[in-house]
C-alpha positions as CSV (number, residue, x, y, z in Angstrom):
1,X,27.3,2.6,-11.2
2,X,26.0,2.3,-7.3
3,X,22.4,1.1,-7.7
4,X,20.3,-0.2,-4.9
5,X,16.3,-1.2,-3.9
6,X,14.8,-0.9,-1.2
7,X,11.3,-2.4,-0.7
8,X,8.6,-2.1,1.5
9,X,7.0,-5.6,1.9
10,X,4.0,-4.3,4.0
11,X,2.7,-1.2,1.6
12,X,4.6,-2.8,-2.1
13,X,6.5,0.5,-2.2
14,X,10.1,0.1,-4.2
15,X,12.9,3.2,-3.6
16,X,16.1,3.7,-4.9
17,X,19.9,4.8,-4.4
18,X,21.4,5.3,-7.6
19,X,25.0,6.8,-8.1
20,X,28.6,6.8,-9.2
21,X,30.5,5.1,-6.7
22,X,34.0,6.5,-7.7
23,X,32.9,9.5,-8.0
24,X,31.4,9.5,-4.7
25,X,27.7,10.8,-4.8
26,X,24.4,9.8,-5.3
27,X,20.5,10.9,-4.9
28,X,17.5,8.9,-3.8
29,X,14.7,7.5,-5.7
30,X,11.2,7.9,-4.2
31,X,12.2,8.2,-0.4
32,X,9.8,6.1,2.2
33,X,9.6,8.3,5.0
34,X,11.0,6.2,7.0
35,X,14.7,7.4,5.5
36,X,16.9,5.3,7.6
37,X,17.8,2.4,6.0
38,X,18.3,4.1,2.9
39,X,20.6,6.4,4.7
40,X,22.7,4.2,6.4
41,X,22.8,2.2,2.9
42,X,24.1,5.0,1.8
43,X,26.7,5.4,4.5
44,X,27.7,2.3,4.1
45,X,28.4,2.8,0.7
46,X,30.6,5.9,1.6
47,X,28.7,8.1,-1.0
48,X,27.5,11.9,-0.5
49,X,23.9,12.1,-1.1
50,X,23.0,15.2,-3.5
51,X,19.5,15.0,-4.3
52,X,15.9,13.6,-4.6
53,X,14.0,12.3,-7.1
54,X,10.6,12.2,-7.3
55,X,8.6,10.1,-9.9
56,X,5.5,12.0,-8.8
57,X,3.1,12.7,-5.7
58,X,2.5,9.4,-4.1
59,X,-1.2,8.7,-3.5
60,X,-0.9,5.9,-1.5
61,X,1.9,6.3,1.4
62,X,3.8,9.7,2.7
63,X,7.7,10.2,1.1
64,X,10.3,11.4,3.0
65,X,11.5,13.9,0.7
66,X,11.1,16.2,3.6
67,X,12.6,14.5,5.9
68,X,15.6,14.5,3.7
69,X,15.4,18.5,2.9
70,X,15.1,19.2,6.7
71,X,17.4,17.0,8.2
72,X,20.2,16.5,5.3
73,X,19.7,20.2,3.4
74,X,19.0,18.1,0.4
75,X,17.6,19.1,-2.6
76,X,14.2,17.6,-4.5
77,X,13.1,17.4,-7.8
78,X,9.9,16.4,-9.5
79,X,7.9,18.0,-12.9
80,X,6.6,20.9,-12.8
81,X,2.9,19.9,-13.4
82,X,3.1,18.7,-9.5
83,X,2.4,22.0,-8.5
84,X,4.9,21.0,-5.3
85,X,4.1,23.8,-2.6
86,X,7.5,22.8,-0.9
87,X,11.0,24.4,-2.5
88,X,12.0,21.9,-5.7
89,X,14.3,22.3,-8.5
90,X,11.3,21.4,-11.5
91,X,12.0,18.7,-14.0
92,X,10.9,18.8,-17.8
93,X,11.1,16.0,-19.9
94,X,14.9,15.2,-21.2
95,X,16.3,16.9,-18.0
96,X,18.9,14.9,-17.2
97,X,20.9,14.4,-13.2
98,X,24.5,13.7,-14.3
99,X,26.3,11.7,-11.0
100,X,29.9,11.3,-12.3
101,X,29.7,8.9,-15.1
102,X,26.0,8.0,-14.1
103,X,23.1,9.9,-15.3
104,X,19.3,9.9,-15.5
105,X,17.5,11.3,-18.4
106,X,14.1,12.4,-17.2
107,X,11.1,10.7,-19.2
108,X,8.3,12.2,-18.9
109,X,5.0,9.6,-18.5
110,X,1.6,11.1,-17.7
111,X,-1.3,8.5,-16.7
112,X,-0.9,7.3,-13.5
113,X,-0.7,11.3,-12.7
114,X,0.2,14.6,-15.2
115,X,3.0,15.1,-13.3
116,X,4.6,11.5,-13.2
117,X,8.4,10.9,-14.8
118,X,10.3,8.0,-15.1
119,X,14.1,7.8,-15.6
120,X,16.6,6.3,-17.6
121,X,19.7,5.5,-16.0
122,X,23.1,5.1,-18.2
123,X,26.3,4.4,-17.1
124,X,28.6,6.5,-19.9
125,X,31.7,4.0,-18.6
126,X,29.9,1.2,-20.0
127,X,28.1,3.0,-22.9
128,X,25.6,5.8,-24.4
129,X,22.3,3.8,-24.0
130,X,20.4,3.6,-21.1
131,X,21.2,-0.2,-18.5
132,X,18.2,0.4,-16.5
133,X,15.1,2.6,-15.8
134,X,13.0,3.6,-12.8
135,X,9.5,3.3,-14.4
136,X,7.7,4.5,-10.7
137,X,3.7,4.3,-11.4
138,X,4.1,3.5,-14.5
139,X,4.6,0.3,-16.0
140,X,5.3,-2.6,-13.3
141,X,6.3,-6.4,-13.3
142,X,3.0,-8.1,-15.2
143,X,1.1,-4.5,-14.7
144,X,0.6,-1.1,-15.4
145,X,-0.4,1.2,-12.9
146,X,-4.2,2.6,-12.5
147,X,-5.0,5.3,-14.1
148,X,-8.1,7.0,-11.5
149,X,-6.2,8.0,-8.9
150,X,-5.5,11.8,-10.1
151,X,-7.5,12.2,-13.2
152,X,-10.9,11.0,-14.9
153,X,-10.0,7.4,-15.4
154,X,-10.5,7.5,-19.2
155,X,-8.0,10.2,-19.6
156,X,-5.9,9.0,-17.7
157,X,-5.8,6.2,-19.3
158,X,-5.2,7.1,-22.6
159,X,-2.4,9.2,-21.5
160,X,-1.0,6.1,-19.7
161,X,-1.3,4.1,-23.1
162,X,1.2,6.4,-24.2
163,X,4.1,6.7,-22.0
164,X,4.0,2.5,-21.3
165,X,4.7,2.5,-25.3
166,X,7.2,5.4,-25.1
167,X,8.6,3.1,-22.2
168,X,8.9,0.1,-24.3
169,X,11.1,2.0,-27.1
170,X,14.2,1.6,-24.7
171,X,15.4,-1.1,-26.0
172,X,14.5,-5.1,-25.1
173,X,17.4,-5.6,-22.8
174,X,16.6,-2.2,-20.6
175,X,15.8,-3.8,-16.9
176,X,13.0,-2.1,-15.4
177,X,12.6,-1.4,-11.6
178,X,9.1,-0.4,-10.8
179,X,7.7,2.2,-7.9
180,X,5.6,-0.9,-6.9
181,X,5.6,-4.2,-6.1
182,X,2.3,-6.5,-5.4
183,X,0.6,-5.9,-2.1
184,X,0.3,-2.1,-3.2
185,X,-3.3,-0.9,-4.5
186,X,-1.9,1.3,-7.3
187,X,-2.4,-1.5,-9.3
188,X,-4.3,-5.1,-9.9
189,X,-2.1,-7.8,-11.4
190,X,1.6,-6.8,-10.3
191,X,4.0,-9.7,-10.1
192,X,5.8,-9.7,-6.4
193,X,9.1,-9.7,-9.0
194,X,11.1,-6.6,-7.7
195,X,12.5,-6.3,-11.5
196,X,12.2,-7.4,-15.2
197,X,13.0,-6.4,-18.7
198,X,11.3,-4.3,-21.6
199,X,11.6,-7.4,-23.6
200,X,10.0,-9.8,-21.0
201,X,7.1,-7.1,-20.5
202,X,7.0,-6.5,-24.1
203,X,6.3,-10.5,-24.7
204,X,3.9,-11.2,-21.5
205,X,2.3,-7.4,-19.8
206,X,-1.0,-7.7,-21.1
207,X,-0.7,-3.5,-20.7
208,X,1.9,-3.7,-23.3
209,X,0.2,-5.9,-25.9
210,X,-3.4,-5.0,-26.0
211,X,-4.7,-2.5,-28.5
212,X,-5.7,1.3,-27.7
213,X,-9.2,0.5,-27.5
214,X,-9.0,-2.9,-25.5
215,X,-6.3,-0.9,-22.9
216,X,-8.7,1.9,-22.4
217,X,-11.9,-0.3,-22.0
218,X,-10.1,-1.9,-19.1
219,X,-8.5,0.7,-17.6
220,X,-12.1,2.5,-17.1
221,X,-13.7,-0.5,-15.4
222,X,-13.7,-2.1,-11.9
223,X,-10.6,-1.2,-9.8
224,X,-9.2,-2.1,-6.6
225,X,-10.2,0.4,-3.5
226,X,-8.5,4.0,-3.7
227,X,-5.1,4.1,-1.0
228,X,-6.7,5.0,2.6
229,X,-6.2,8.3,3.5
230,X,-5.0,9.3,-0.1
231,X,-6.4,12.7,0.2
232,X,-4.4,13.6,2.7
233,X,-1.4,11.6,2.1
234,X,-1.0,13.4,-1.8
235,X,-1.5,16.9,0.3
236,X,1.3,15.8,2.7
237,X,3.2,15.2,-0.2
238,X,2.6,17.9,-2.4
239,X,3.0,20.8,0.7
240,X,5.1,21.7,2.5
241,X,7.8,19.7,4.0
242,X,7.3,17.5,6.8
243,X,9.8,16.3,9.4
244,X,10.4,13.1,11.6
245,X,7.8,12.8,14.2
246,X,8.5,12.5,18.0
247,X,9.7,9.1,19.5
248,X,6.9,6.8,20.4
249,X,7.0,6.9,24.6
250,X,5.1,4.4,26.7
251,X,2.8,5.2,29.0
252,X,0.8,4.4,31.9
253,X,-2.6,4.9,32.0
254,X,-5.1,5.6,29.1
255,X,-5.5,9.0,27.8
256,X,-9.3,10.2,27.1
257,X,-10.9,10.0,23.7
258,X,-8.2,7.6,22.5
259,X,-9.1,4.6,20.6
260,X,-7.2,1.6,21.1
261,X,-5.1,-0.2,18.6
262,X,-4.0,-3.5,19.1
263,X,-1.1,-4.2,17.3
264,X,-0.3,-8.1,18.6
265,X,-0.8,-11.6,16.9
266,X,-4.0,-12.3,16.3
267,X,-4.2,-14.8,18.8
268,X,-3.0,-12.9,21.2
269,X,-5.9,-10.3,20.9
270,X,-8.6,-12.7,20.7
271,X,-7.3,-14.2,24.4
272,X,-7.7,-11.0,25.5
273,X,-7.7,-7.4,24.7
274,X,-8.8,-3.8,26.1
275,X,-13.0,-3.5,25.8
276,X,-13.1,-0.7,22.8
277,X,-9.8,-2.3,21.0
278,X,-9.6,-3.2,17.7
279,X,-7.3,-5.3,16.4
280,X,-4.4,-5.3,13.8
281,X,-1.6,-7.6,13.5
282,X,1.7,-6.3,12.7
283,X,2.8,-9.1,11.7
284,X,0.1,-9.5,9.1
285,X,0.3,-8.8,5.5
286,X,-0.3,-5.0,4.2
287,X,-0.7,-4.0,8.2
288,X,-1.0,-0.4,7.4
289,X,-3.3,-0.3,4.5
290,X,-5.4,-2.1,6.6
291,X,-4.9,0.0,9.8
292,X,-5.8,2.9,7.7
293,X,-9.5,1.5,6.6
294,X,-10.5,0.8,9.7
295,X,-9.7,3.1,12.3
296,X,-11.5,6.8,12.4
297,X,-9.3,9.8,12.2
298,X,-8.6,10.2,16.1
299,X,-5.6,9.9,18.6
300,X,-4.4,6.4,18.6
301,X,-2.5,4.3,21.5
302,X,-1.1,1.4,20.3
303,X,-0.9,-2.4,22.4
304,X,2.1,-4.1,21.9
305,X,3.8,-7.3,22.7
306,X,6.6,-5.3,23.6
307,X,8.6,-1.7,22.5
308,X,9.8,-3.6,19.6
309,X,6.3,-4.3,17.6
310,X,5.3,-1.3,19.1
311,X,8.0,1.1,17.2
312,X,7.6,-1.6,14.2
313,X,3.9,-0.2,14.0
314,X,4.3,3.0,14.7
315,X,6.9,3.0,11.4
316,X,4.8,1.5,9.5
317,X,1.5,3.9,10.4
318,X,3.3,6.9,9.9
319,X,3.6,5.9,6.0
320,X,0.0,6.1,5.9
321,X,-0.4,9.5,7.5
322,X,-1.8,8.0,11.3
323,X,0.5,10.4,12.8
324,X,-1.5,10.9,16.0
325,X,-0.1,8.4,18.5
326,X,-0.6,8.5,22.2
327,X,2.3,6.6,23.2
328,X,2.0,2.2,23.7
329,X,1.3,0.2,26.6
330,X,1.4,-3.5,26.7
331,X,-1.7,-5.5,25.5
332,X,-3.8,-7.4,27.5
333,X,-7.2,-6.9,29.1
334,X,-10.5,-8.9,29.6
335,X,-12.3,-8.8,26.7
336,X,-12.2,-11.9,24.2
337,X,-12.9,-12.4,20.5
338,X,-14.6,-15.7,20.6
339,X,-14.0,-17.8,17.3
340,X,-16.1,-19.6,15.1
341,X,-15.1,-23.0,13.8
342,X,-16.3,-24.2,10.6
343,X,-18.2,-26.7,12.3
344,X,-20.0,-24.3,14.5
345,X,-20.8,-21.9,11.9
346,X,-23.0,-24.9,9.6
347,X,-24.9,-25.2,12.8
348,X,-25.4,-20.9,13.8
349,X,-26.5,-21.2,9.8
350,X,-29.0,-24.4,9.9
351,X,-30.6,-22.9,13.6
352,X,-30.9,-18.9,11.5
353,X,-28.9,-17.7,14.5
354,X,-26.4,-15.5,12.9
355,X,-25.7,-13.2,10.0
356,X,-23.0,-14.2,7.9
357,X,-20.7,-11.3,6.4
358,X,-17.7,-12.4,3.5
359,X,-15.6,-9.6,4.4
360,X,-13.0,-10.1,1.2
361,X,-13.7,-8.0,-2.1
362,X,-16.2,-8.3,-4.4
363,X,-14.3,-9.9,-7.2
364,X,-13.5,-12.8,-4.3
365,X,-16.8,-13.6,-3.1
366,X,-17.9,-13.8,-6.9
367,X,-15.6,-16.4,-7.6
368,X,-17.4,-19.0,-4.5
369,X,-19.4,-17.4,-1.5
370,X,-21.6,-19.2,1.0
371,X,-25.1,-19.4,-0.1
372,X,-26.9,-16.5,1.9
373,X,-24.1,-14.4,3.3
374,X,-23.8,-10.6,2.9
375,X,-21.0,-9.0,1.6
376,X,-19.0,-6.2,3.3
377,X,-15.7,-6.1,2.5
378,X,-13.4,-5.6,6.7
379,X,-12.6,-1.9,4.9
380,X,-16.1,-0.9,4.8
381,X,-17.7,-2.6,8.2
382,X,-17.2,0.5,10.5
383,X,-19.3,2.9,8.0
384,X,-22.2,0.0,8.4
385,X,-22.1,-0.5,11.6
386,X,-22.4,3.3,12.2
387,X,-24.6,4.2,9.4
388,X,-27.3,1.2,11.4
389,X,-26.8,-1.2,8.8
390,X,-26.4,-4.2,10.9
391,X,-28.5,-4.0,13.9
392,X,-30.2,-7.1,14.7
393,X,-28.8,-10.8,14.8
394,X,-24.8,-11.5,15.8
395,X,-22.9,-11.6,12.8
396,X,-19.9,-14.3,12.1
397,X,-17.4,-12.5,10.0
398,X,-15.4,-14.8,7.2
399,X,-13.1,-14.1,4.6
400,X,-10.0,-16.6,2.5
401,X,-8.2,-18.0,5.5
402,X,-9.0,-15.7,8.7
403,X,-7.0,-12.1,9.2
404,X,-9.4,-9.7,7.7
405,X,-12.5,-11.8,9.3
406,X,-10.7,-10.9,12.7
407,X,-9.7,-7.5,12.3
408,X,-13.5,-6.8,11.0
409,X,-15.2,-8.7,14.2
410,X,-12.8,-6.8,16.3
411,X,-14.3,-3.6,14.6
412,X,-17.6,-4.3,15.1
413,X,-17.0,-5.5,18.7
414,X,-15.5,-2.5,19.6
415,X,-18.6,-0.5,18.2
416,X,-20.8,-2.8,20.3
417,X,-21.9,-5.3,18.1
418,X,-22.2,-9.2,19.0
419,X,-19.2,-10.6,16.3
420,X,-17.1,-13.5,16.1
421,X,-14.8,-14.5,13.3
422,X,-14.1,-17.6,11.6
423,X,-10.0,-18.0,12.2
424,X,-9.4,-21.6,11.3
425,X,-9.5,-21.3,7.5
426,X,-12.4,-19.2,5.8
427,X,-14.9,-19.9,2.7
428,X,-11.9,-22.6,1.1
429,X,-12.2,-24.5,4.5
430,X,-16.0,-24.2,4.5
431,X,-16.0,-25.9,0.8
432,X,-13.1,-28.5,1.6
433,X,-15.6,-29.4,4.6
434,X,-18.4,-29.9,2.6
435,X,-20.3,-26.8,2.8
436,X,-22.2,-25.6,-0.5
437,X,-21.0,-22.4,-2.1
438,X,-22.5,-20.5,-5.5
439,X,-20.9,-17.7,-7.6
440,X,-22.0,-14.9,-9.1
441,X,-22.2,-14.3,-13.1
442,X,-20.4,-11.1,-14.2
443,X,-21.9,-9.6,-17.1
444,X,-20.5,-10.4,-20.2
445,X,-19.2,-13.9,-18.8
């Protein structure tokens, strides 16, 4: 067997090449749309591609299962209750891809989406039972996936319930590859692990050894925010194909009605950035999830460091559907994004000078918060700021240990608001320094 992952550390997506090596083909798993590095694994390998495999329609970033169609004539397959607008061969459950010796019995596992599939991969020159399965949105490493995303949560859910037992009927020693690793939204508690076992999820995935009842409960409360863009991104994916988009060109001067997006270290932007810029690191954790929440649907022009990060985020927005690029210049400009050190911030507090916003989630600021600060998680500071909801004093932003404070002052500075973020550290370095914090009591606790 010829078996390879590929993952995405910045959305938490897993893909896959699986095939028969002597036999000389293969198909792909779950194709990012950027294709290339599973391509030239594939090259490299000296095996034919013949196919596409969808687990279902991705909520969360855009697949390049039409990429592959238009540029390599390939064919793609997913279940029929996708209602895929783009040419497919339809899977049931128990279709099974036969590649050589390898094949991959279809499984059919609803919750996550009515459509989603998982697959079973045997090698026959080793045996009849399945070595390994792709288990997509379905059951992960420590997880399951979230069952809201296409259906009412509840029956999702209990469809979900379902398929992860189904799932853990393969057999103890089956290795599992998930669609998802953590950092990805389409589920809570996912180990960063790229792999496990039925028999180590069966001991230790809390999905796997709750009851009906106590499964369900859970799965209907609090989850973590929906994908950005998800709407569009399952409509991409469900319609008609879509190609590779146009190289990313530099330009000179600034285009009208473009909004800036400034790509470079954080420090970098703060020295000093383009009035109207906001700014996203690249090199930051989850960089286009967080793109995506905070920047309107409009024509983008990214600031760089240099071509390099540029085409880096560029990659990395098309996955999220920000398709609308301008070109990229180099960053710079005379505008700064003063910081607030922990020091300064206990005396803005004492004098009443500022308004204090904990940018993290919820479920964070519950855990320790400083005593009269507002929570707005970075994802939802734009729709505030617009809808009038924090005219008045200058606000300090502040989150766990700086990035999301910045990118949400940048947000608010570019929409004219006084804002400054705490970089050096966040609501653990205002403890460790003294400062007071309190919790907040969930119910039941």
């Amino acid at each position: 067997m010829l078996f390879s992952q590929f993952v995405d550390d910045d959305l938490g997506c897993a893909s896959y090449l699986v095939g028969d090596e002597h036999a000389g083909i293969a198909v792909l798993v779950d194709p990012p749309y950027a294709v290339e590095p599973l391509l030239d694994e594939a090259a490299r390998q000296g095996v034919q591609l013949v196919g596409v495999l969808e687990t279902h329609t991705h909520a969360d970033h855009v697949s390049g299962h039409g990429r592959l169609a238009l540029e390599r004539g390939l064919s793609v397959r997913v279940h029929r209750a996708a209602d895929a607008a783009y040419p497919h061969e339809p899977l049931d459950d128990g279709t099974e891809i036969e590649l050589g010796d390898v094949a991959l019995r279809t499984m059919h596992t609803p919750g996550h989406r009515p459509e989603h599939c998982a697959f079973a991969v045997t090698d026959r020159s080793r045996g009849d039972e399945p070595w390994l399965v792709l288990t997509g949105d379905s059951l992960f490493v420590g997880d399951a996936a979230r069952p809201d995303l296409a259906v009412e949560a509840r029956e999702g859910a209990e469809g979900l319930y379902q398929s992860l037992h189904r799932l853990a009927e393969l057999g103890d020693g089956v290795e599992v590859y998930p669609g998802h690793v953590a950092g990805s939204l389409c589920g809570v508690g996912m180990s960063s692990k790229a792999s496990t076992t039925i028999g180590f999820e069966r001991r230790f995935n809390h999905a796997l050894r709750e009851s009906f009842a106590d499964f369900v409960a859970a799965a209907v409360g609090p989850q973590p925010p929906r994908p950005p863009n998800m709407e569009q991104i399952v409509e991409i994916n469900r319609g008609p194909v879509l190609g590779a988009q146009p190289p990313l060109r530099h330009v000179d001067a600034v285009p009208d009605g473009v909004l800036v997006l400034d790509v470079r270290p954080t420090g970098l932007f703060a020295a000093g950035h383009r009035p109207g810029a906001v700014g996203v690191p690249v090199s930051g954790s989850s960089f286009a999830t967080k793109a995506a929440f905070v920047v309107p649907r409009r024509t983008l022009l990214l600031h760089a460091s240099d071509e390099a990060e540029a085409v880096q985020a560029a990659r990395a927005l098309h996955a999220v559907a920000l398709f609308d690029l301008a070109g990229w210049q180099e960053g710079g400009g005379a505008e700064i994004l003063e910081p607030v050190s922990i020091d300064e911030l206990e005396r803005l507090l004492e004098a009443d000078a500022v308004e204090l916003l904990d940018v993290r989630e919820a479920d964070e600021r519950d855990v320790g918060r400083v005593p009269g600060s507002r929570n707005l998680p970075y994802r939802t500071v734009r729709g505030a700021a617009e809808n009038g909801l924090l005219e008045g004093r200058p606000v300090v932003t502040i989150c766990e240990s700086g990035p999301r404070a910045a990118i949400a002052a940048s947000v608010l500075q570019s929409l004219g608001i006084d804002a400054r973020p705490v970089l050096e550290g966040g609501v653990g370095a205002w403890a460790a320094n003294g400062g007071e914090t309190t919790h907040s009591r969930r119910c039941g606790a």
